[in-house]
LUMDOBA-572383 format. One record per residue: residue in three letters; x, y, z of N, C-alpha, C, O in turn. Coordinates in steps of 0.1 Angstrom, whole numbers, plus 5000, padded with zeros to 4 digits. Atoms other than C-alpha are relative to their C-alpha. Layout:
alaXYZXYZXYZXYZ...
//
This chain:
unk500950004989525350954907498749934997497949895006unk501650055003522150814888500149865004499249825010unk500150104999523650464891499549965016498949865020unk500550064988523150494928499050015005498949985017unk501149964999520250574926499149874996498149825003unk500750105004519050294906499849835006498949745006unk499650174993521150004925499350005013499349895019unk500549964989519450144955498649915005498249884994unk500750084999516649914968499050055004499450085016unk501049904990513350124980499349865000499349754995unk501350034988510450035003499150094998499550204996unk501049945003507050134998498549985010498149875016unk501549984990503550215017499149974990499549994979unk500850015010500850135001498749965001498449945013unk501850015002497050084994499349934991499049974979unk501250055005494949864984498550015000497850045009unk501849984997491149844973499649874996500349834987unk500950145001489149514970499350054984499050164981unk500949935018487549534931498749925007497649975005unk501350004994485049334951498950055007497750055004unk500149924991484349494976500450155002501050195012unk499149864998485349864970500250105008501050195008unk499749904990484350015001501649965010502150065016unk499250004992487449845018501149944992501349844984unk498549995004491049935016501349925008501449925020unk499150064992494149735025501450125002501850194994unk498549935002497349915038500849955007500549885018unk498850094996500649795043501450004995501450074985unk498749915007504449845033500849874994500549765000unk499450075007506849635010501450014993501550134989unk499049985011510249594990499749984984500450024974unk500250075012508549444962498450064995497649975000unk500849975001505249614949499149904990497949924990unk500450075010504249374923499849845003498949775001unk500550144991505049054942498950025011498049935012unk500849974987503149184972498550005002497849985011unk501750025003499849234952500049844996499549765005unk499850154996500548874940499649925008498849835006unk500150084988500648744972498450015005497849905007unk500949965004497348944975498949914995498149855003unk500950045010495448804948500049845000499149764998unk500350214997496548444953499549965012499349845013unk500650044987495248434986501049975009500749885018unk499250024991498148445005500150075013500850065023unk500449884989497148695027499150015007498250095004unk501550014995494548605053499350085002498150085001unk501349904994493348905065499450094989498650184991unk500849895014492549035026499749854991499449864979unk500650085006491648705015498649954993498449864984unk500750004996488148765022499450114986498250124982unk500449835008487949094996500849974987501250074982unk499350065014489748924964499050054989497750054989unk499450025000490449014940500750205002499850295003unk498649854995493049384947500450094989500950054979unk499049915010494149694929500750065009500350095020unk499149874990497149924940499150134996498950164984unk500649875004495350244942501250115004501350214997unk499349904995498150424963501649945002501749835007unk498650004992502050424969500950095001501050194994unk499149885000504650594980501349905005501349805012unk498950114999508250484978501150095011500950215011unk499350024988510750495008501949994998502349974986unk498550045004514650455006500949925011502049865011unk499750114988514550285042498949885003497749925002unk501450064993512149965055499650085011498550145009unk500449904989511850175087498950094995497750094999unk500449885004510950455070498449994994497550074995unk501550075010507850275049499349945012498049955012unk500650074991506850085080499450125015498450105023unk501149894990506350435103499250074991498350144996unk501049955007504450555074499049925003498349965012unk501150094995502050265076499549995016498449945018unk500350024985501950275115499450104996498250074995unk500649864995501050645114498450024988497450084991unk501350005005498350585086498549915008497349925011unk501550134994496650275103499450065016498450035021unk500149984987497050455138500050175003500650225013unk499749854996496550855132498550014992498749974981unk500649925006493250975120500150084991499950074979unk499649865005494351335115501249954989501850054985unk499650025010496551115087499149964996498550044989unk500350105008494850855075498350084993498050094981unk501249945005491251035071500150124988499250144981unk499949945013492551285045500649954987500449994975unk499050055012495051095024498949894996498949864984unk501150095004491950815024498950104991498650074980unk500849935012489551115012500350014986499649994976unk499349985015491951204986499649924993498749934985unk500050115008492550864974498549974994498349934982unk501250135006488650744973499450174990498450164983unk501349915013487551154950501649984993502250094990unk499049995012490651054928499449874990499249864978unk500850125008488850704921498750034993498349944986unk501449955005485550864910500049994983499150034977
//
């Protein structure tokens, strides 16, 4: 059972913080967490190109794309989410 676990391909939500800029966070979901910042950091990314250069502060992993992409909707588009899992995140960075 472990192998299917491993061959299994997850999707992830995730969070970014500007090291420039640290009051602002990016969020957004991916198969690939490592290319993704990448993409990120080389400026491939217009709308975070502006706040270079990026750390992952947050993720959470998925086992569907769906699944990672209503998480991100419900963060970017729910308050009563996004305002405490953002508190968390910014008294964990302290």
């Amino acid at each position: 059972m472990a192998a299917f676990y491993r061959s299994q391909a997850m999707w992830y939500f995730y969070i970014l913080q500007s090291k420039k800029k640290t009051e602002f966070f990016y969020k957004g979901s991916t198969d690939d967490l490592r290319r993704r910042l990448e993409q990120h950091n080389k400026g491939n990314v217009d709308s975070t190109r502006p706040y270079l250069p990026f750390r992952i502060v947050y993720y959470e992993a998925y086992v569907s794309e769906q699944a990672a992409h209503l998480r991100e909707s419900s963060v970017k588009t729910s308050g009563s989410v996004s305002v405490p899992l953002m508190k968390r995140i910014k008294e964990s960075l302290k």
